[in-house]
C-alpha positions as CSV (number, residue, x, y, z in Angstrom):
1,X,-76.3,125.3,243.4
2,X,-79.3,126.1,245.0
3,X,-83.3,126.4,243.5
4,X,-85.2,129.6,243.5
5,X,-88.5,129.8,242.4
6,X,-88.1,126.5,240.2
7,X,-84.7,127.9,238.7
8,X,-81.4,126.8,239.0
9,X,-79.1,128.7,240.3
10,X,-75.2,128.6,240.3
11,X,-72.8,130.6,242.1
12,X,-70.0,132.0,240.8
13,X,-67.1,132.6,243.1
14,X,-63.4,134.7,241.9
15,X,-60.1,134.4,244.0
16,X,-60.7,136.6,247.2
17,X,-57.7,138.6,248.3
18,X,-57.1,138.8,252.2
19,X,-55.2,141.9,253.3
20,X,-53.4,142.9,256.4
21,X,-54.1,145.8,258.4
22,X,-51.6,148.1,255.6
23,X,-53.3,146.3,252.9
24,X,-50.7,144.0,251.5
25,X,-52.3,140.9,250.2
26,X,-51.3,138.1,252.6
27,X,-53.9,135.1,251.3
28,X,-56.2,133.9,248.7
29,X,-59.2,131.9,248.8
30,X,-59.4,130.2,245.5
31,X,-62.2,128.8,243.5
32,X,-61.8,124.8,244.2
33,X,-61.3,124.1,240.1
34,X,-58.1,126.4,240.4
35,X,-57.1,124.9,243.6
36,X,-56.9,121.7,242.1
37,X,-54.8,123.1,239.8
38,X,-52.0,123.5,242.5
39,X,-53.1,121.7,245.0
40,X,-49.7,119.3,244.3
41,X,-47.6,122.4,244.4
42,X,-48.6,123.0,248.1
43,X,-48.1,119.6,249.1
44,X,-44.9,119.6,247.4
45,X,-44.3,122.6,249.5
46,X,-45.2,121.2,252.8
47,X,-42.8,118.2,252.6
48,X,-39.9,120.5,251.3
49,X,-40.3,122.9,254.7
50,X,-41.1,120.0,256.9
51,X,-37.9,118.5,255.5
52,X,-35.8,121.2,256.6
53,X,-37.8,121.8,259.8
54,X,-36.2,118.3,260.7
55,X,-33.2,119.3,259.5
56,X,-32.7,122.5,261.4
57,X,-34.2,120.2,264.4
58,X,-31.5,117.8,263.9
59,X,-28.6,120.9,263.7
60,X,-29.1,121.0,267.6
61,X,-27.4,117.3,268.2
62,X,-25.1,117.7,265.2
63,X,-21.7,118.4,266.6
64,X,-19.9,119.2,263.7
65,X,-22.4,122.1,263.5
66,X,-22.3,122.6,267.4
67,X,-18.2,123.1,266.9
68,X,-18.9,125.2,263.9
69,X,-21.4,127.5,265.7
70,X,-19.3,127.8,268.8
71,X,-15.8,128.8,266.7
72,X,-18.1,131.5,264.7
73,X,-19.5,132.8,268.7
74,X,-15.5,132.9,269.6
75,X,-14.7,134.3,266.7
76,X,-17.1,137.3,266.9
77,X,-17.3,137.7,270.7
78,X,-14.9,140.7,270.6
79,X,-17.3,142.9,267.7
80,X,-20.4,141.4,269.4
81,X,-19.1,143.1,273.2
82,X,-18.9,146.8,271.4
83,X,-22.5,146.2,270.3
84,X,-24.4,144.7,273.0
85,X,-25.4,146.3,276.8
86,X,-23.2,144.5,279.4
87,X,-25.3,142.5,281.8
């Protein structure tokens, strides 16, 4: 709030959409009473991708999934040769 001319004066701010350069919304800026609002939602977010970032992370030393991954490359080596330049 600011004072004008012994008045009080409050602003009002509305959700701001941010476009990208084709015009599809890709944020919002939210009034803080309706970020409140969500604010759990988010965090709950956060620790549910930076669970499976660690997860994903932890794929690399995994060697069931090495053994796995390495049996799928075999497997498709022959289709993946059409499809590909040669070095």
């Amino acid at each position: 709030m600011s004072e004008r001319g012994g008045m009080m004066l409050q602003a009002t701010l509305s959700r701001q959409f941010i476009n990208d350069t084709q015009g599809r919304p890709i944020a919002v800026i939210l009034p803080i009473e309706e970020y409140a609002r969500i604010e759990h939602i988010l965090e709950e977010h956060d620790q549910k991708e930076a669970r499976q970032l660690r997860e994903m992370e932890s794929a690399a030393n995994d060697p069931l999934f090495l053994a796995d991954l390495e049996e799928t490359m075999t497997a498709y080596e022959t289709i993946d040769a059409e499809w590909w330049e040669r070095a």
